[in-house]
N, C-alpha and C positions, 0 to 999 in steps of 0.2 A: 096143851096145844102141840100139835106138832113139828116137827124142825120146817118143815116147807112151809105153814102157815102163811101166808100172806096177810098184809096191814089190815086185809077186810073181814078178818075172819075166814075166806073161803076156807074148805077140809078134804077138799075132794081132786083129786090127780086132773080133771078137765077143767074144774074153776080156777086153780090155782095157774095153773098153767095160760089157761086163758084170759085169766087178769093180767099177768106179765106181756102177753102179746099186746094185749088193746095199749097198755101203757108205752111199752117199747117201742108200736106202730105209732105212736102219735108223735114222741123222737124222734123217729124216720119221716113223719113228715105225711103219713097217711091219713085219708078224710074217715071221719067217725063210722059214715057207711062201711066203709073198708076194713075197718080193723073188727067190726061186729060179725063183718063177711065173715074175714078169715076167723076170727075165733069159734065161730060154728064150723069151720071147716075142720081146725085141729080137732074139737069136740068129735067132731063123725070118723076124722080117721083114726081115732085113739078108741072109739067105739065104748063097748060096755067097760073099760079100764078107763073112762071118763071119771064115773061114778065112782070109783074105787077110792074108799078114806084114805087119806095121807098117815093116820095113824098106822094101816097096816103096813105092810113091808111093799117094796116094789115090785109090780107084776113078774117079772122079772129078774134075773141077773144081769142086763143088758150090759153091753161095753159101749154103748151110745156116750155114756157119761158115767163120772166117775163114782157118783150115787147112786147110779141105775136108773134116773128118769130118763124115760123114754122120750125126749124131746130138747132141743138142742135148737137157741137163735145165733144167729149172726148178722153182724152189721158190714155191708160193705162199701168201700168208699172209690171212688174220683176225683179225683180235683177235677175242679168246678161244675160238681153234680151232687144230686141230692142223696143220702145214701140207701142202699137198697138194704131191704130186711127179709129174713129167711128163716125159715123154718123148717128144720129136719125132724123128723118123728120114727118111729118105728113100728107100724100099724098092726102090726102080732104080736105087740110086746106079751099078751094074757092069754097067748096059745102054750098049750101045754109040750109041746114038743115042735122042733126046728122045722120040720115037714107041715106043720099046721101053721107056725109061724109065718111060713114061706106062703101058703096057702092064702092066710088074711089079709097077707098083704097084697099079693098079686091083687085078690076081691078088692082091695083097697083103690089100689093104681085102674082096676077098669070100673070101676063105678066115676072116677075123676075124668077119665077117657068120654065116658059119657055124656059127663054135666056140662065139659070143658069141650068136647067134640074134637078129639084126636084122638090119632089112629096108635096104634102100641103093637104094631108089628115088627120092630127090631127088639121089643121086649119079649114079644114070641116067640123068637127067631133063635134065640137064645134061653128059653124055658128050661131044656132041659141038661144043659152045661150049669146052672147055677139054681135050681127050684128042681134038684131029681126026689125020686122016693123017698132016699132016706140020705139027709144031706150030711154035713159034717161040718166043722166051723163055727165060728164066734157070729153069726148072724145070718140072717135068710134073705132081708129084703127092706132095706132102710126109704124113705123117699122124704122128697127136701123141696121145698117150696116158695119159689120167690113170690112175695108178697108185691105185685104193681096196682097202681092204682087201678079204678077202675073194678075191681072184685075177681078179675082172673087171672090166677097162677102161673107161672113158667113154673113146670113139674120135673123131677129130673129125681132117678131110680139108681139107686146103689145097692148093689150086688155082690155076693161073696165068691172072689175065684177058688180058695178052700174049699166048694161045696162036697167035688169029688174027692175030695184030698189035698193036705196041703202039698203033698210031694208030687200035685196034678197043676196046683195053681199056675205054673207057668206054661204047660200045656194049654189050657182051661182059656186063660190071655189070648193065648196068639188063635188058639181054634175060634173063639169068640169075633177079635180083630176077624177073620178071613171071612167069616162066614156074613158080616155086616160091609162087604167090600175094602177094607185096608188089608192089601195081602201082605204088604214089604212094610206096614207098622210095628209089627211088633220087634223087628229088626233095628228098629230104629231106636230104642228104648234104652237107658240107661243100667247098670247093671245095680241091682239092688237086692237086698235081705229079706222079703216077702213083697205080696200084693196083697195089699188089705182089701181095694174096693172096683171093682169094676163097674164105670157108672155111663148111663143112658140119659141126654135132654129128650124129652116126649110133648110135643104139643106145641106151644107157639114162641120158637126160638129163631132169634133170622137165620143161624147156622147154628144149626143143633150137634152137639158133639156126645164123642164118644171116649170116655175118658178113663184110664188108665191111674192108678197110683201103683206107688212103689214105700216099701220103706228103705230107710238107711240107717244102721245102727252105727252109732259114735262116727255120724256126720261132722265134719269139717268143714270151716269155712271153705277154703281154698276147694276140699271136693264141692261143695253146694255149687258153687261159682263154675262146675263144671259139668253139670247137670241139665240144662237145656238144651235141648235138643232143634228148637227151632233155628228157621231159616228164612229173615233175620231173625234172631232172637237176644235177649238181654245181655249185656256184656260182663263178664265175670263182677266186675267191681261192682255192678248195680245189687249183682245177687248176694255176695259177700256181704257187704255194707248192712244189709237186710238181717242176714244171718249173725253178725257180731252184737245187732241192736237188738234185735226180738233176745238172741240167746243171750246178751252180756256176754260174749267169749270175743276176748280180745285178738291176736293175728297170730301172740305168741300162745295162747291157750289149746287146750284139744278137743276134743269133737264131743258132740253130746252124750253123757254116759249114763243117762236115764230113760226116759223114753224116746222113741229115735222121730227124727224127722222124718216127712213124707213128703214126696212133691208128685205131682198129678202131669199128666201129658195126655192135651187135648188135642183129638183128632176130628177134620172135620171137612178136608178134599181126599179125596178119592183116587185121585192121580199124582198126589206124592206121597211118600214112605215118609215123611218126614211131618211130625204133631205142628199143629197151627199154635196151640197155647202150651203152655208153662204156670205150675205154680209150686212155691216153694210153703210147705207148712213147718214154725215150731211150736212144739207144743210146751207154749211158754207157762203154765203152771207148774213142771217142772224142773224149773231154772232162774223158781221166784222163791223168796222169805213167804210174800203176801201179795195179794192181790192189788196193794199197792204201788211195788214196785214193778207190777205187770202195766198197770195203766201208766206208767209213766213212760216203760217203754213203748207201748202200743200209740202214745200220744205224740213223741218224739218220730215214727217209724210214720207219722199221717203226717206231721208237719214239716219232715223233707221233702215227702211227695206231695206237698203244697195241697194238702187235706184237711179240716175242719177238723179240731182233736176234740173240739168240745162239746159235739156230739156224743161222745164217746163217758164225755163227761157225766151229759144227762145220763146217757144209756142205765150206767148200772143203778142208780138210787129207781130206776123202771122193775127192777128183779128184784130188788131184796132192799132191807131195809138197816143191814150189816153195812160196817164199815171194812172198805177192802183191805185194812193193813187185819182182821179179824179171823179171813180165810184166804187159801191158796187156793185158787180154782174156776173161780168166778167167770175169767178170761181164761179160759183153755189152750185156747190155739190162734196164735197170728199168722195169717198168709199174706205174701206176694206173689200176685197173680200178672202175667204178662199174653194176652193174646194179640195175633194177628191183626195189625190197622186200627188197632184200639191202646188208651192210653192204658198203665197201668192201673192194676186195683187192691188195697188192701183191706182185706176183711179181718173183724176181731169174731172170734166165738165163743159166745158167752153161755155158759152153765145156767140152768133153771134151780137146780139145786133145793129142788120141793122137798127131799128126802132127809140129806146132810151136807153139813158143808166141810170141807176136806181144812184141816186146820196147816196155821199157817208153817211152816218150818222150821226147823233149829239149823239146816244146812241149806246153803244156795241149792245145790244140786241135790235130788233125791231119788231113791230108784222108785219103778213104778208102783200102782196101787194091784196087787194083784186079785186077780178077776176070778172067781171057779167057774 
């Protein structure tokens, strides 16, 4: 049997994947209609890489995850709300080159435009800055999906500013920002170590944004806490505090020396230079033993913010049937998220891990898994 197996037997990259949603979905609080929605939906945008046995190897090399499965949930939370569940995929994962990849997926994002009836004109608008001939970069064209009741998506399109090059990506940013009306956005922007994702909300968001990451290599509290850019926006201590819990790195410790943090800047009025959201990501699998001492801190990190941890509880026995102190990985990445007139939110994102599971550490910190 193979590592991704799931408890049912499934063998195949779309059952497997889509047993863990319906299970995950019912966690989150989604009706049986709903979760059979969405699992038809992963199924069609993973396409003929549905089908594909878990015995063979992954369509792919993706950097979606650290196994290569082309698909990626998350849980996200508010106090005193129910938590919202998501799904990222990579809808070219089984195209043979980055130009096709970019291709299936675009097919992917309007066949949804379709079903969903929204328009994807800021995704055109932008075609040929991230989807040219022959692109370059670690990905073409990711898209992520929040699961609301009801059977219809909030869709939202991640994009590679490396397409033209990485020594274009900050070009790439701000040409991007002008061209969708933030002219003094990118101005506004923190100084950072790359851009991993430039992403697009499409379809039915009450303020659909336009969103920006950044990395930061051997991030520091003290810098994290000085990384938003909004106006109001979070006060150093909220984001520190954040940063010491997810990372374990205490005030006298130093910055992360493995994989770097990223924090994201959401743009979404038109008449200031200055982003509406803030969010800070660690990517706390590596800066864990095991997946143990991940939920412990992702559990602590919801119940400051007077969040339900034990949602989080059920969550993982939803994906796998490992015990967390077994793998490091499981939880990938914790963020805190701050937007405009809205309370905070933190999301866990969790590994599907069909492929393998990333064993647990001999050292707290570790450098990354490298990717060819």
């Amino acid at each position: 049997m193979p590592t991704g197996a799931d408890p049912q037997g499934t063998s195949t990259l779309g059952a497997f994947t889509g047993g863990q949603l319906r299970r995950l979905g019912s966690v989150a609080g989604l009706s049986h209609a709903d979760v059979e929605t969405y699992a038809q939906v992963l199924t069609d945008v993973l396409g003929p890489e549905a089908e594909r046995p878990l015995d063979l190897p992954p369509p792919t090399r993706t950097f979606l995850s650290d196994d290569h499965t082309p698909v990626e949930f998350s849980l996200s939370f508010r106090a005193d709300a129910a938590p919202v569940m998501r799904v990222l995929v990579e809808p070219g994962c089984g195209a043979s080159s980055l130009a096709d990849n970019g291709r299936a997926g675009l097919a992917a994002i309007r066949t949804m435009a379709r079903r969903w009836h929204f328009a994807t004109d800021a995704l055109d608008e932008l075609r040929d800055l991230f989807l040219p001939p022959a692109p370059r970069g670690p990905l073409a064209l990711w898209c992520a999906l929040e699961l609301r009741p009801g059977g219809v998506p909030g869709v939202k399109v991640y994009l590679n500013p490396a397409a033209g090059g990485e020594e274009r990506s900050a070009a790439t940013v701000r040409e991007a920002l002008h061209r969708l009306g933030y002219h003094r956005a990118f101005d506004s922007l923190p100084v950072g170590s790359g851009y991993p994702f430039f992403a697009l909300d499409l379809g039915g968001w009450a303020e659909p944004r336009v969103k920006v990451y950044l990395y930061h290599d051997n991030l520091t509290a003290d810098e994290a806490g000085r990384l938003p850019r909004m106006d109001p926006g979070p006060g150093p201590a909220a984001v520190e505090g954040f940063f010491r819990t997810a990372a374990a790195l205490g005030s006298d410790a130093g910055g992360l020396g493995g994989l770097p943090g990223q924090s994201c800047h959401s743009f979404t009025d038109l008449g200031t230079a200055r982003p509406s959201g803030f969010t800070l990501y660690i990517p706390v699998r590596d800066y864990v033993r095991h997946d143990g001492e991940a939920l412990t801190r992702a559990s602590e990190v919801l119940r400051r913010h007077g969040m339900d941890a034990s949602v989080l509880d059920r969550a993982l026995p939803a994906l796998t049937e490992r015990r967390p102190e077994d793998g490091a990985g499981l939880i990938a990445y914790l963020s805190l998220a701050h937007q405009k007139d809205r309370p905070p939110r933190v999301t866990a994102y969790l590994s599907s891990e069909a492929y393998a599971v990333r064993p647990p550490a001999a050292e707290t910190v570790r450098r990354p898994v490298p990717v060819a």
